[in-house]
DRENKEKE-345088 format. One record per residue: residue in one letter; z, y, x of N, C-alpha, C in turn. Coordinates in steps of 0.1 Angstrom, whole numbers, padded with zeros to 4 digits, always signed. Example, Ala and Ser with C-alpha at 12.3 -4.5 7.8 and 13.67 -1.06 7.14 Angstrom:
<atoms>
A+0078-0057+0132+0078-0045+0123+0078-0033+0132;S+0071-0022+0128+0071-0011+0137+0079+0000+0129;
</atoms>
This chain:
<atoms>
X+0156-0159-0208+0152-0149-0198+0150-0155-0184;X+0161-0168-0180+0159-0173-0169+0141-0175-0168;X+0137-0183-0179+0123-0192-0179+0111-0177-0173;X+0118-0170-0182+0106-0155-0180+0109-0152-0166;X+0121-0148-0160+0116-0146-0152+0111-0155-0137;X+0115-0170-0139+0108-0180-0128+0093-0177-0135;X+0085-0175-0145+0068-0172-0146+0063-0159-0141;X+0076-0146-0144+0068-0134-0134+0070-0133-0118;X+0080-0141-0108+0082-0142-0099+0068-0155-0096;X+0063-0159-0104+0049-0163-0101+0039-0153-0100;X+0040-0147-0109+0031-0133-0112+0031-0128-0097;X+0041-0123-0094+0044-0114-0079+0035-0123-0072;X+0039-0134-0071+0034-0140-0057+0016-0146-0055;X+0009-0140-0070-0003-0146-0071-0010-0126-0070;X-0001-0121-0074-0005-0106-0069-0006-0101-0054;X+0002-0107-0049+0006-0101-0033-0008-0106-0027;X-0018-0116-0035-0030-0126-0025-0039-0111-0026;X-0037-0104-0033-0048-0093-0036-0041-0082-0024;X-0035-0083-0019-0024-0069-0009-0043-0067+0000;X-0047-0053-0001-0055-0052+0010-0068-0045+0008;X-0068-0050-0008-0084-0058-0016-0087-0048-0029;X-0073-0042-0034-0075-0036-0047-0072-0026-0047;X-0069-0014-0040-0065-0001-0039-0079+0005-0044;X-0075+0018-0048-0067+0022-0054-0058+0016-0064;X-0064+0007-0072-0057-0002-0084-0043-0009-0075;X-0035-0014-0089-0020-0020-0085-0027-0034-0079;X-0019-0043-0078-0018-0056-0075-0010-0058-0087;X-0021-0071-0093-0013-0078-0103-0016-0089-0105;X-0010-0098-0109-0007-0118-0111-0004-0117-0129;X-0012-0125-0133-0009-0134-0144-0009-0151-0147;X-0004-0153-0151-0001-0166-0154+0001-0168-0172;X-0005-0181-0173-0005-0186-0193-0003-0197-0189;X+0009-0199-0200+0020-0209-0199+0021-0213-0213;X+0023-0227-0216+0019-0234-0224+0031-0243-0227;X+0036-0247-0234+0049-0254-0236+0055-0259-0219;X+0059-0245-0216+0065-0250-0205+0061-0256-0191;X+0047-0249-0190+0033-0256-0183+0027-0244-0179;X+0023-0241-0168+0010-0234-0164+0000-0239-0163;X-0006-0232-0176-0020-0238-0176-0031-0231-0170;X-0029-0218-0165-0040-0205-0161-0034-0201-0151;X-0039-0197-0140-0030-0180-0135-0043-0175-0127;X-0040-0164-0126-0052-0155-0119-0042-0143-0114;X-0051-0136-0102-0049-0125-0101-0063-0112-0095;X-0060-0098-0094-0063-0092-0092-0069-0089-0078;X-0085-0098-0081-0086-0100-0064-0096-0085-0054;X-0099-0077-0062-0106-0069-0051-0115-0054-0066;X-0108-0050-0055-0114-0034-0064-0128-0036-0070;X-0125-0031-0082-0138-0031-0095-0143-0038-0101;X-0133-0051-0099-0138-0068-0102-0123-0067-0115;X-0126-0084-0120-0117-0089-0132-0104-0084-0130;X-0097-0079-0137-0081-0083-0140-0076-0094-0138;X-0060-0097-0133-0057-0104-0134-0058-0117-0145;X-0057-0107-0156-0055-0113-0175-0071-0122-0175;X-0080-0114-0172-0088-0118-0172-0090-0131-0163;X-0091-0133-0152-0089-0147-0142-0082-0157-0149;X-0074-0151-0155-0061-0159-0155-0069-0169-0170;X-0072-0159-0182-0078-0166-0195-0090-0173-0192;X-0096-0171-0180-0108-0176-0178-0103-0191-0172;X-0097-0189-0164-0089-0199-0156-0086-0212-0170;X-0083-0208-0179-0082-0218-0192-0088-0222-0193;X-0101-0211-0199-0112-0221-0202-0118-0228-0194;X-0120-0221-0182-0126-0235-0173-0120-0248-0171;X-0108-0250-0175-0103-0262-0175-0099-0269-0182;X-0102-0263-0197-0098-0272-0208-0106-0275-0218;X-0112-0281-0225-0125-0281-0241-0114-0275-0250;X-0103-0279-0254-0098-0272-0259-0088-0260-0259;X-0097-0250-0249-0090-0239-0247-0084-0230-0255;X-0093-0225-0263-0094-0217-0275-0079-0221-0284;X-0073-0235-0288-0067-0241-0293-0054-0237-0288;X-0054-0239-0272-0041-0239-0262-0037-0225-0261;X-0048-0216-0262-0040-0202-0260-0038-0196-0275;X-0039-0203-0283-0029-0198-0295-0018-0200-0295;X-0018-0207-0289+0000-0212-0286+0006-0210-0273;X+0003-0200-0269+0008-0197-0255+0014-0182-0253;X+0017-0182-0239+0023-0168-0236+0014-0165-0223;X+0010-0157-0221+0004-0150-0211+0020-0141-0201;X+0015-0145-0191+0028-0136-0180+0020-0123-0177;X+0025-0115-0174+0017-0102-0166+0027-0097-0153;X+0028-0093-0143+0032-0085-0134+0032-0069-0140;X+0021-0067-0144+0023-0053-0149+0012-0053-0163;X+0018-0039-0169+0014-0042-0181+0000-0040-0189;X-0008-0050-0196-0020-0046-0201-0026-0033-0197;X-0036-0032-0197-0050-0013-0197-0050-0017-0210;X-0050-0005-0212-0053-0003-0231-0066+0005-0231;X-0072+0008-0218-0088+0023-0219-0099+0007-0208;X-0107+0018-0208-0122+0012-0205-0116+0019-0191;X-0125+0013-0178-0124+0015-0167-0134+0011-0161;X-0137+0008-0147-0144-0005-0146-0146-0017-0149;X-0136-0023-0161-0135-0031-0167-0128-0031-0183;X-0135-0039-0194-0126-0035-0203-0116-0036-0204;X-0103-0031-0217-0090-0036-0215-0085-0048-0215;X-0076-0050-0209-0071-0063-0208-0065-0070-0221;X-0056-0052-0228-0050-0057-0238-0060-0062-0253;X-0073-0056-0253-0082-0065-0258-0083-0072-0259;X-0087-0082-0248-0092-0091-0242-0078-0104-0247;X-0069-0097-0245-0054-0109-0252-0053-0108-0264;X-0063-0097-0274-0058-0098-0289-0073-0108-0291;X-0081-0105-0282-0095-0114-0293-0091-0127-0290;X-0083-0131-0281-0078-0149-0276-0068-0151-0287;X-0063-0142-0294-0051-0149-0302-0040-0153-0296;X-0034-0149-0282-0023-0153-0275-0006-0145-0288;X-0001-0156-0290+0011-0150-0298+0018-0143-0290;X+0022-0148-0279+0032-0138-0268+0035-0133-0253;X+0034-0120-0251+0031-0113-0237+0042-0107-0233;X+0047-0114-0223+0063-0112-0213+0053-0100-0206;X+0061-0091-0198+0055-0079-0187+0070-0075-0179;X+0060-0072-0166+0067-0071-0156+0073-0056-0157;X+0068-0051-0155+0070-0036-0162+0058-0028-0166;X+0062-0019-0171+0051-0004-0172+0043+0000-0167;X+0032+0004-0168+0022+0011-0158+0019+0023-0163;X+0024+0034-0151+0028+0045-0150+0009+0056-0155;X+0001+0045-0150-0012+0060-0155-0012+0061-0168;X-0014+0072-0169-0012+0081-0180-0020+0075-0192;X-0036+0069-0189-0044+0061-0197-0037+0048-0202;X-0024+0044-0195-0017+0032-0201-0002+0034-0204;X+0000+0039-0195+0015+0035-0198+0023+0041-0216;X+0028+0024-0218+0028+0022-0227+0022+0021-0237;X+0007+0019-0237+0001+0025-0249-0010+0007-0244;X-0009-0001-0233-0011-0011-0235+0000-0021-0249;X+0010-0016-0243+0023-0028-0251+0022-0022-0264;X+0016-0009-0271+0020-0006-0282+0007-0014-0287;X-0006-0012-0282-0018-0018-0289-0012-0034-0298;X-0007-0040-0280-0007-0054-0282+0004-0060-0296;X+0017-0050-0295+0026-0049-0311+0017-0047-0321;X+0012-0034-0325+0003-0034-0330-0005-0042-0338;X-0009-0051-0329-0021-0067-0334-0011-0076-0337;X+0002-0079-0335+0012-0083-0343+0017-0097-0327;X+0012-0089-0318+0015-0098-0306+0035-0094-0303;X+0039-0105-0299+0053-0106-0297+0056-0104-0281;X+0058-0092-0279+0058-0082-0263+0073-0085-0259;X+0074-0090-0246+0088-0087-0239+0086-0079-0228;X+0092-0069-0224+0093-0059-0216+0100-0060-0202;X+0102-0057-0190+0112-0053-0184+0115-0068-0173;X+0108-0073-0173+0115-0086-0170+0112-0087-0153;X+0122-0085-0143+0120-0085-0128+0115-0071-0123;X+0117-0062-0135+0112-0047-0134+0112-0037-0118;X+0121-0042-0114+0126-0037-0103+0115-0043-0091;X+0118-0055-0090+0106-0063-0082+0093-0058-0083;X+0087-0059-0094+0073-0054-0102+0067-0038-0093;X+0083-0032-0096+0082-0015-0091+0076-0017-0079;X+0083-0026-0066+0087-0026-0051+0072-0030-0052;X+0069-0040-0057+0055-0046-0052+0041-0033-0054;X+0038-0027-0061+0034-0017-0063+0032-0003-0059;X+0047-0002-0054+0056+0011-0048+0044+0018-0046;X+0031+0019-0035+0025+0028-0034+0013+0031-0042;X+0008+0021-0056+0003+0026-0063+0010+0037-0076;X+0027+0032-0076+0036+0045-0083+0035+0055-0073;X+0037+0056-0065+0038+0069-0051+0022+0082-0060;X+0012+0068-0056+0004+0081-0057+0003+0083-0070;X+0003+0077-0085+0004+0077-0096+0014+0094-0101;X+0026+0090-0099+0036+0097-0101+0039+0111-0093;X+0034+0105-0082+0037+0123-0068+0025+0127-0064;X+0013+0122-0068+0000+0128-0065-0002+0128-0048;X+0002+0116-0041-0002+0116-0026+0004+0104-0022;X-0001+0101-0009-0004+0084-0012+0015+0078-0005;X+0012+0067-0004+0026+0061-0003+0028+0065+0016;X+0037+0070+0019+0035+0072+0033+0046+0057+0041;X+0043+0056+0054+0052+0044+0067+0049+0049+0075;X+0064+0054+0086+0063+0057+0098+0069+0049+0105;X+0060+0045+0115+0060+0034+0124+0067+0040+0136;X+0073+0036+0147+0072+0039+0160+0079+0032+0167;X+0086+0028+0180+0088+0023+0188+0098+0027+0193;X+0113+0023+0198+0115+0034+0205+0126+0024+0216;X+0131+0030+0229+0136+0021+0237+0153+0019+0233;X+0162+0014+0238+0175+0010+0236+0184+0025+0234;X+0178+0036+0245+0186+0049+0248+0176+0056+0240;X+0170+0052+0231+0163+0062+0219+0155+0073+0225;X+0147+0062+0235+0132+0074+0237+0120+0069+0235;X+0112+0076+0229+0101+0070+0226+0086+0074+0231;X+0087+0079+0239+0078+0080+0255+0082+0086+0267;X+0073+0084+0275+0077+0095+0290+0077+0104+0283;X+0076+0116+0295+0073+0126+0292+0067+0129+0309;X+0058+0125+0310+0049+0128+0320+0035+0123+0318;X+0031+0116+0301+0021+0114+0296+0012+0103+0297;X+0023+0095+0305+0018+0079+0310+0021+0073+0299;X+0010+0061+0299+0015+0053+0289+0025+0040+0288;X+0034+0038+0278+0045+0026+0285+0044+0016+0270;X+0046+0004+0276+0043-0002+0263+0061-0010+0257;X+0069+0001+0247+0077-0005+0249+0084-0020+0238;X+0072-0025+0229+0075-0036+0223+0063-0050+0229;X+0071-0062+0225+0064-0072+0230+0046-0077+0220;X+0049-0086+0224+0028-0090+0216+0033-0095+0203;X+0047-0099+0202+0051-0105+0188+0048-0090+0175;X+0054-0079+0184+0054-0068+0169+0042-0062+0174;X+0030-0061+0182+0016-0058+0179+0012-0061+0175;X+0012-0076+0173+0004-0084+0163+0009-0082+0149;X+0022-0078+0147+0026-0077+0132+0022-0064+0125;X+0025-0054+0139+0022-0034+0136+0004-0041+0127;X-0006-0045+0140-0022-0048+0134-0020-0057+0114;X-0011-0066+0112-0012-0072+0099-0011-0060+0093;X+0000-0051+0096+0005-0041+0085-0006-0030+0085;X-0017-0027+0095-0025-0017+0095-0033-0023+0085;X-0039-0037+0077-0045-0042+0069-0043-0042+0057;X-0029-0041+0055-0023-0037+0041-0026-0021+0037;X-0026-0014+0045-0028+0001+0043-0039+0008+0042;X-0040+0014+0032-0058+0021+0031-0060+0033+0046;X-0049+0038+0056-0055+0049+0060-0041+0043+0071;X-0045+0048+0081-0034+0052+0100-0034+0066+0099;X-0027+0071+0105-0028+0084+0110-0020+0089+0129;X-0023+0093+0131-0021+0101+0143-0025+0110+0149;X-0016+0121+0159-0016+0130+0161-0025+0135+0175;X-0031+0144+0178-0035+0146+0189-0035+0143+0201;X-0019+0143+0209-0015+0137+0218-0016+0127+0222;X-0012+0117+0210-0014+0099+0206-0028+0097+0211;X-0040+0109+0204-0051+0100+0202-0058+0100+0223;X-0051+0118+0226-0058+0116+0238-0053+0104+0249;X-0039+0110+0248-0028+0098+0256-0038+0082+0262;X-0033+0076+0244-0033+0062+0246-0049+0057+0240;X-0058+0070+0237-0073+0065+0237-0073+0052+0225;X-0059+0055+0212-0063+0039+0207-0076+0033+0196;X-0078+0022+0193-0089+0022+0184-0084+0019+0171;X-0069+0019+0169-0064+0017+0155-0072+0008+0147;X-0078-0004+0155-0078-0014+0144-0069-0024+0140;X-0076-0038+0134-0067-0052+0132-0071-0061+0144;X-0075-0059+0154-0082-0070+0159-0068-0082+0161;X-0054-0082+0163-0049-0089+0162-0043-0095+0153;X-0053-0095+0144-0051-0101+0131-0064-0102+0122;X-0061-0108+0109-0074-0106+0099-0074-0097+0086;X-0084-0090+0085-0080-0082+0075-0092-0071+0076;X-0093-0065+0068-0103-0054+0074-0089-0036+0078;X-0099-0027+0087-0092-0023+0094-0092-0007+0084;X-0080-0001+0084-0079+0011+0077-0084+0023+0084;X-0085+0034+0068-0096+0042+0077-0085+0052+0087;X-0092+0059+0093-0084+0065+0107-0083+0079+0104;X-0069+0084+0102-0069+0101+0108-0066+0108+0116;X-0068+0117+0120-0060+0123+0133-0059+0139+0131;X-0052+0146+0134-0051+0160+0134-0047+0165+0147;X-0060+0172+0149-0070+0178+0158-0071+0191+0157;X-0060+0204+0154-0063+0213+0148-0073+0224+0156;X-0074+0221+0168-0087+0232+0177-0100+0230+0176;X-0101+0210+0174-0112+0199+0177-0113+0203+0192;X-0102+0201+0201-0098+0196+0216-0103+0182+0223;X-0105+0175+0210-0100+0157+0215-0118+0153+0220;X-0117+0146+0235-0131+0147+0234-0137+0134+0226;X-0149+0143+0226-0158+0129+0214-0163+0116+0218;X-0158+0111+0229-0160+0100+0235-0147+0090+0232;X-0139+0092+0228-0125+0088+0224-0129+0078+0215;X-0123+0068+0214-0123+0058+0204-0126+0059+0190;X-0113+0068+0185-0113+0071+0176-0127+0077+0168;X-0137+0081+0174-0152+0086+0172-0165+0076+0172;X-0158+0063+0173-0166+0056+0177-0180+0054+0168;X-0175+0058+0149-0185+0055+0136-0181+0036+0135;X-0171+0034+0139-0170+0020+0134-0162+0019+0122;X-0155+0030+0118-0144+0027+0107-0145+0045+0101;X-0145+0048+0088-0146+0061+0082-0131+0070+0089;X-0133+0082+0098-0125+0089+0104-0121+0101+0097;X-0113+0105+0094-0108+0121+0093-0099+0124+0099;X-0107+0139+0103-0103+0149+0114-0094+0161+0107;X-0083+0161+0106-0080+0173+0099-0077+0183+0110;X-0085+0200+0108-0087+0212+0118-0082+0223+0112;X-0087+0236+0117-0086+0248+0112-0103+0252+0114;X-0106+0240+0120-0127+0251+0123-0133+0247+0117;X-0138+0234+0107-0144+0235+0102-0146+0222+0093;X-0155+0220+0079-0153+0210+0070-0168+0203+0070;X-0172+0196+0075-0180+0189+0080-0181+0172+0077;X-0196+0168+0075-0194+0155+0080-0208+0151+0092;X-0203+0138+0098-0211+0132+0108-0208+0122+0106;X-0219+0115+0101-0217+0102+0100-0209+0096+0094;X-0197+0089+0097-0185+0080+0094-0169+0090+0095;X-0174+0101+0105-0166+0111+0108-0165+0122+0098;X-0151+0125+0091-0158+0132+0082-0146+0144+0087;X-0148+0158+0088-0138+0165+0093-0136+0174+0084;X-0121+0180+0082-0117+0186+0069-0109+0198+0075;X-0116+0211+0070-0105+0220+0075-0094+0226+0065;X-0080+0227+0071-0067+0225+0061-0071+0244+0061;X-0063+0249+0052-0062+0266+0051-0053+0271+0056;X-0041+0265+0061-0029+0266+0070-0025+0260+0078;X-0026+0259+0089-0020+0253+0100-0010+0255+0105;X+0002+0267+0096+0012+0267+0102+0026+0263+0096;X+0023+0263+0081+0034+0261+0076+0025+0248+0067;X+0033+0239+0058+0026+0232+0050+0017+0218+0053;X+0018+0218+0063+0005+0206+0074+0005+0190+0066;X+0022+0186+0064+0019+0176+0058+0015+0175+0047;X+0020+0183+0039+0017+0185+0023+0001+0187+0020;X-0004+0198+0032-0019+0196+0029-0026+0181+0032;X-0023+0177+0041-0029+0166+0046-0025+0154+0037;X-0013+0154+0030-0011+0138+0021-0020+0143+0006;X-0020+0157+0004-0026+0162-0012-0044+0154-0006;X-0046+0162+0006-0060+0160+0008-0067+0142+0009;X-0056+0135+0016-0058+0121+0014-0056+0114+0003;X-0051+0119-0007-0045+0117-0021-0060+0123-0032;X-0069+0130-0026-0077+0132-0034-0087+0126-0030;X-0087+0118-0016-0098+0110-0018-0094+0090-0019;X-0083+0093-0030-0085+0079-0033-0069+0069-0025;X-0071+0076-0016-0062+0066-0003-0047+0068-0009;X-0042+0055-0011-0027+0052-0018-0020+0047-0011;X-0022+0050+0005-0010+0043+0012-0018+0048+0030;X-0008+0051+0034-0009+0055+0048+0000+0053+0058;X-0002+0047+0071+0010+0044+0078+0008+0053+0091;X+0019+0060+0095+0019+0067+0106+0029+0065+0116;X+0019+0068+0126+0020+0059+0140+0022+0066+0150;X+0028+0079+0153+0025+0087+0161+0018+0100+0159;X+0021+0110+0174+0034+0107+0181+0043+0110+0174;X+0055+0116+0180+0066+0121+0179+0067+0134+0171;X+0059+0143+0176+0061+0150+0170+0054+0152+0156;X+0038+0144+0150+0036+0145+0139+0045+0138+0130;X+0052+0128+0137+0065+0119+0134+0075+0130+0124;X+0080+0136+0134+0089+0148+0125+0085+0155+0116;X+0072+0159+0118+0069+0168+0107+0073+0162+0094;X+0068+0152+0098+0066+0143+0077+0079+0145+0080;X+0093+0139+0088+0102+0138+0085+0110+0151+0080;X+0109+0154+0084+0113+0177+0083+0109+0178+0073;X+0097+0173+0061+0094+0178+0050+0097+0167+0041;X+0105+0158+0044+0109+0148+0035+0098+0136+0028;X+0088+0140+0034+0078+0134+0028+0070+0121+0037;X+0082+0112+0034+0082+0098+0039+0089+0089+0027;X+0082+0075+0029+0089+0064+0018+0093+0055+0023;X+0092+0050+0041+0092+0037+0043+0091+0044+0058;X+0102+0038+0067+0100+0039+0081+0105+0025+0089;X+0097+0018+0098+0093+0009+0101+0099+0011+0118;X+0110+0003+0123+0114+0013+0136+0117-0001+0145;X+0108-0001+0156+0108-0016+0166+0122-0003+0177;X+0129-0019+0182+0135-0013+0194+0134-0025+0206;X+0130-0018+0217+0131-0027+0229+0141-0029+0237;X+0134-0035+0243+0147-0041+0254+0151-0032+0267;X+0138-0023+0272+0135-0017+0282+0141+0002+0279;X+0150+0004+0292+0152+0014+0286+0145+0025+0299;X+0148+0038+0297+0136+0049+0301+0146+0055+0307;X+0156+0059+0308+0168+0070+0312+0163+0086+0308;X+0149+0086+0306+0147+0099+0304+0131+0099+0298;X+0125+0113+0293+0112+0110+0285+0113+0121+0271;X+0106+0114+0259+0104+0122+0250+0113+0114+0235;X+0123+0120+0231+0136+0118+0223+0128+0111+0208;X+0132+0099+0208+0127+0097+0194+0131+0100+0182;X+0124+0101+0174+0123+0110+0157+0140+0105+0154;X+0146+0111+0150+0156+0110+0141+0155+0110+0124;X+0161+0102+0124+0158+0098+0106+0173+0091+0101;X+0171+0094+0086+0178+0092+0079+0178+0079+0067;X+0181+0074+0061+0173+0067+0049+0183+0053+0047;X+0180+0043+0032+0187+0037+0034+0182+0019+0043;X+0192+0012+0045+0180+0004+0054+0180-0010+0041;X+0167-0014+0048+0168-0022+0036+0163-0039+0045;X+0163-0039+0056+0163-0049+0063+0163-0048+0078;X+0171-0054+0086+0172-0055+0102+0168-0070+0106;X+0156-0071+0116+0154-0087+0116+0148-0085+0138;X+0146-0096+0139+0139-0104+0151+0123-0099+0152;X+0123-0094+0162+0106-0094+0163+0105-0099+0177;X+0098-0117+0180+0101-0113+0194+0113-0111+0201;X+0112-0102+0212+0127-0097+0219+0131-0086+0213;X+0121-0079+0205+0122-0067+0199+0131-0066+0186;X+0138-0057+0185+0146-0051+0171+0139-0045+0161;X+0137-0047+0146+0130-0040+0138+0140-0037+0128;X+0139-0025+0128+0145-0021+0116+0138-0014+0102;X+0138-0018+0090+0133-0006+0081+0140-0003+0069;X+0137+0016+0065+0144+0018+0059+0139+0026+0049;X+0140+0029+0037+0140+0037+0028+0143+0049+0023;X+0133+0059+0017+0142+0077+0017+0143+0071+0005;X+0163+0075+0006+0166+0078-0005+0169+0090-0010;
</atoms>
C-alpha cells in the first residue's frame, strides 16, 4: 500500500499542473509504472482535450518501440477513477482495456452519475485487477469543487476578506483603506486564477471601482459578478469594461450586452444566495470566490452556504468602521503572509 500510495501522491501533483485549465472537469494525474519505474504520466491539461489515462498511455508510446509489450505488464495510477460514457472524449476505461494494462490502483470515485463506479466495474469486468481508495481523502480535497458542484448542484464557494487586528473590515465613511500588504495581493490575484468566477457586492463595486483581475500574477482572469439589484452601479465602472464575461444579478431585467450578461433573480428578498449559486451552477461555473463587501459576506454566511473562508489580518488597526463578518468553521491552516496574518477555515 506504501508503493501505491508514493505513485498516487504523484498522481495529485501532475493533476494540480491542470488547477485553472479544466473546469468544469476534475483535475486528474496518471502515471504507468512498470516494475517499479515510471514509465508514463500524463495529466489532464485543459477542458475538452485528452484524459489524463490518455497522456499518460500515449506518453509510453512515445517513448518506447516496445510499448505495447511494457503496458501488459504494468499498472496504470489514476487520481480519480476511469469514464466509463462518451463525453468529449472516449472512455478512459476503454482505452485501459484495449492496452491490456493488468492493473488499475484509483484514487477514489467519481461522483457523476455517468461514472461513478461503473468506470471500476467495466474495468473488473475485462478481468482488470482494480485497487480502490488509495489517498482517498487527498484525491477528495484536490477536487473538492468539482464534488461541491457534482453532489450540491452549485459551485464550490471562498470568502475572502481582510480585516484589521480590532476586527474591522472597512471605514465606514466609504473611503477606501488598504488593509493588507503587496505580499497577500499578489497571492488574493493567484487565487482569483484558480477560480472560474469573483463575486462582489454593490458597495465594493462602487467604493473601490475594482477590475477583479490577475494582473499580479499569471493565469487567465475569472469571470466577474456583482449584485446590482436596482442596476444603480454606473456603467463606466470597471467592472463593465467587456474585457472579461460579467454577470449582473437584478430584479429589472435578463438581458445580454456583449460580454455583460445580466440576470434577473425572482426574489430579492429572501433566498439571494441560493438563487445566485443555483444560477451560477447552471452555467457551468464550479468554483467562486467572494470578495466583498461585508455585507454580501454575511449573507452566504447566514445561509451556510460557504466551503472555504480565506481571512488576511493586518497590522493596522481602525478603532472604528464597518465590523467584520463573523464566522465559524474548522481551521485548517494559520500561516505568514508578509506582515499579514492568514487564516483558513472550513464549514464544518
Amino acid at each position: 500500500m506504501v508503493q501505491h500510495e508514493k505513485y498516487i501522491q504523484r498522481c495529485l501533483e501532475l493533476a494540480q499542473l491542470g488547477t485553472g485549465s479544466v473546469s468544469p472537469n476534475p483535475m486528474v494525474g496518471a502515471v504507468v509504472v512498470h516494475q517499479d519505474r515510471i514509465i508514463g504520466e500524463g495529466y489532464h491539461r485543459k477542458y475538452g482535450e485528452a484524459h489524463a489515462e490518455v497522456n499518460a498511455i500515449n506518453h509510453v508510446i512515445e517513448r518506447f518501440d516496445n510499448a505495447s509489450e511494457l503496458l501488459r505488464q504494468s499498472t496504470i495510477y489514476v487520481s480519480l477513477e476511469p469514464c466509463a460514457h462518451y463525453g468529449k472524449t472516449p472512455p478512459c476505461a476503454d482505452l485501459i482495456i484495449r492496452h491490456h494494462l493488468p492493473n488499475v490502483v484509483v484514487g477514489c470515485r467519481d461522483p457523476f452519475a455517468q461514472v461513478d463506479g461503473k468506470g471500476i466495474e467495466k474495468l473488473k469486468d475485462a478481468g482488470i485487477n482494480v485497487t480502490a481508495g488509495v489517498l482517498e481523502k487527498e484525491c477528495q480535497w484536490l477536487n473538492r469543487r468539482f464534488f461541491t458542484r457534482i453532489q450540491k448542484h452549485r459551485p464550490y464557494v471562498i470568502l475572502k476578506w481582510a480585516q484589521t487586528p480590532d476586527d474591522f473590515f472597512a471605514p465606514d465613511d466609504n473611503s477606501q483603506l488598504w488593509i493588507t500588504g503587496q505580499e497577500s495581493r499578489k497571492l488574493v490575484h493567484q487565487w482569483r486564477t484558480e477560480e472560474d468566477a469573483i463575486l462582489i457586492g454593490k458597495n465594493t463595486a462602487a467604493i473601490d471601482n475594482p477590475l477583479l483581475d490577475v494582473r499580479l500574477a499569471h493565469g487567465k482572469s475569472p469571470k466577474r459578478v456583482v449584485i446590482d439589484r436596482k442596476l444603480k452601479l454606473n456603467p463606466a465602472l470597471n467592472i463593465f469594461d467587456q474585457s472579461v464575461e460579467t454577470i449582473i444579478f437584478n430584479e429589472v431585467k435578463t438581458d445580454v450586452d456583449g460580454k455583460n450578461k445580466y440576470i434577473a433573480l425572482e426574489d430579492f428578498e429572501r433566498y439571494v444566495p441560493q438563487y445566485i449559486l443555483f444560477q451560477l451552477y447552471l452555467q457551468d461555473i464550479q468554483s467562486v470566490i467572494i470578495e466583498g463587501g461585508a455585507h454580501t459576506l454575511n449573507s452566504f454566511i447566514e445561509a451556510g452556504l460557504w466551503d472555504e473562508a480565506r481571512i488576511f489580518t493586518g497590522e493596522t488597526e481602525l478603532k472604528k468602521g464597518i465590523k467584520s463578518p463573523e464566522i465559524r468553521g474548522h481551521i485548517i491552516g494559520e500561516y505568514s503572509s508578509g506582515q499579514d496574518k492568514l487564516k483558513i477555515l472550513v464549514n464544518s
